[in-house]
N, C-alpha and C positions, 0 to 999 in steps of 0.2 A: 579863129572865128569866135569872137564872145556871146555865151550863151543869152546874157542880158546886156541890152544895150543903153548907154546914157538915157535916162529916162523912162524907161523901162520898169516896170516891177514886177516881183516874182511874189504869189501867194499861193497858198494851197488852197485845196477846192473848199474847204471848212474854214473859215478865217473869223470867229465871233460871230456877233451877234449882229441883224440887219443885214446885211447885202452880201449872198453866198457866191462861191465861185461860179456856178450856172448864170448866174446875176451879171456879177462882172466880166463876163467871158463875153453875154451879148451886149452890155454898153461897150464893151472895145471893138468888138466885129463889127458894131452898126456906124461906127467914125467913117469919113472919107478917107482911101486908102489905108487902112486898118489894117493892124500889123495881125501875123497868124495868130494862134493862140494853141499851147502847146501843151495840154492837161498832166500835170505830174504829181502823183498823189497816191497814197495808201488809198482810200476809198475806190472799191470797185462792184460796187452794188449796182443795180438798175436803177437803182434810185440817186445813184449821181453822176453815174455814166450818161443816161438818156438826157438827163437837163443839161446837161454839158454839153455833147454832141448837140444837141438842138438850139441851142445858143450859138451856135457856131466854132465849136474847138475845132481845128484841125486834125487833132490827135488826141491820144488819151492813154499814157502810159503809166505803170506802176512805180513806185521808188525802190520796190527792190531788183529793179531790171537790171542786167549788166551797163557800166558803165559806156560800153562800146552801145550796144542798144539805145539809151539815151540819146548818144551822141548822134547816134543815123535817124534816130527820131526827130532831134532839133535839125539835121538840115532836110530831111525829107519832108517836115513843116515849113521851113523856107521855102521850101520850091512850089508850095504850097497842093501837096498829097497829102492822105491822110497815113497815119501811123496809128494803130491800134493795139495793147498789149492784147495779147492771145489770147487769157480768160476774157478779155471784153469781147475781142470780135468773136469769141468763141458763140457766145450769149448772143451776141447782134443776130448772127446764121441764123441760131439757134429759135431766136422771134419770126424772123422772116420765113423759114421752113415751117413754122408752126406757128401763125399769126392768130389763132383760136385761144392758144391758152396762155399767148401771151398778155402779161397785168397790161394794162394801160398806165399811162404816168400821171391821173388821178387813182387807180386804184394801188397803185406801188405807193400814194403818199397817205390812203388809207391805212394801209395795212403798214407802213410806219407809224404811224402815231396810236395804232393800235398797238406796237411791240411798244412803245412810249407808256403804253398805260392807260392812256385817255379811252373815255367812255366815249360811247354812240355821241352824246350831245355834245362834250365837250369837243370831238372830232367838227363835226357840225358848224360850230361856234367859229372853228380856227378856223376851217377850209371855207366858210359860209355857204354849207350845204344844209339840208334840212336832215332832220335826223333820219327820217324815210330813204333820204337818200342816201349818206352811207351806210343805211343797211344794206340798200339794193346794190351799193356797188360791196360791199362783202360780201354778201351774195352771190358775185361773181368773181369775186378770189376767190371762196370757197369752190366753186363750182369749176372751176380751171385748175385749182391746186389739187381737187379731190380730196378736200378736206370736209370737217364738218363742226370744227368750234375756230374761235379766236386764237387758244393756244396753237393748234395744230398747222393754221394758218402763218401762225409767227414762222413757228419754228420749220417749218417746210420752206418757207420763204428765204429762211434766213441761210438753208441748208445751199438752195439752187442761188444764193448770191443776190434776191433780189431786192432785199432787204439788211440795212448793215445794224448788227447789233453790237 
């Protein structure tokens, strides 16, 4: 059974600049009969796991998973189940048993472009939020992470995987 088929292509979830793997994951899932979508990729942050999953991947495994793992990933995506590497669904549980202090997927892309460097306004600018409001929504990473500056937020973030540095 071939992994990619005639027509087919195979990208990672990071592929340049303009349209990210979370992107092209749901223009393929919203086609008629729409073939699975089978996430294989170094990146396992929340912050590219949950846009993925919600785009519609089927699955979402790591590249350094056993070969044999892959393999039962791409037809457990054919049959159309989901496959999950284990630090993700680990994370998944981990939201849903604790849905309070889990980030939201606006404030997981705050506190990226905070570990980015960007200032309150220039956050602002990108996301077309007001600058009030990504305080208020760091205000509620802080407040979930149990932090109390930017740095602390990074790196506690980056620590629980929810943020990739």
């Amino acid at each position: 059974m071939p992994l990619v088929h005639e027509g087919e292509e195979v990208k990672d979830l990071q592929f340049g600049k303009g349209m990210g793997g979370a992107e092209a994951t749901a223009q393929i899932t919203a086609r008629p009969d729409a073939p699975r979508v089978l996430i294989v990729t170094t990146y396992d942050s929340d912050a590219d796991t949950l846009p993925a999953i919600e785009a519609g991947a089927t699955g979402y495994l790591l590249k350094d998973a056993p070969p044999e793992d892959l393999a039962a990933a791409v037809r457990t995506a054919a049959t159309g189940r989901t496959t999950l590497a284990p630090t993700v669904a680990e994370r998944l549980m981990n939201r849903l048993r604790t849905p309070g202090t889990a980030l939201t997927r606006r404030e997981t892309e705050v506190l990226a472009l905070v570990a980015d460097g960007l200032s309150n306004q220039a956050i602002g600018q990108r996301l077309h939020l007001t600058e009030g409001t990504v305080k208020s929504h760091l205000a509620r990473v802080y407040a979930k992470l149990g932090v109390d500056s930017r740095t602390a937020a990074v790196a506690t973030a980056t620590d629980l995987g929810l943020i990739r540095r």
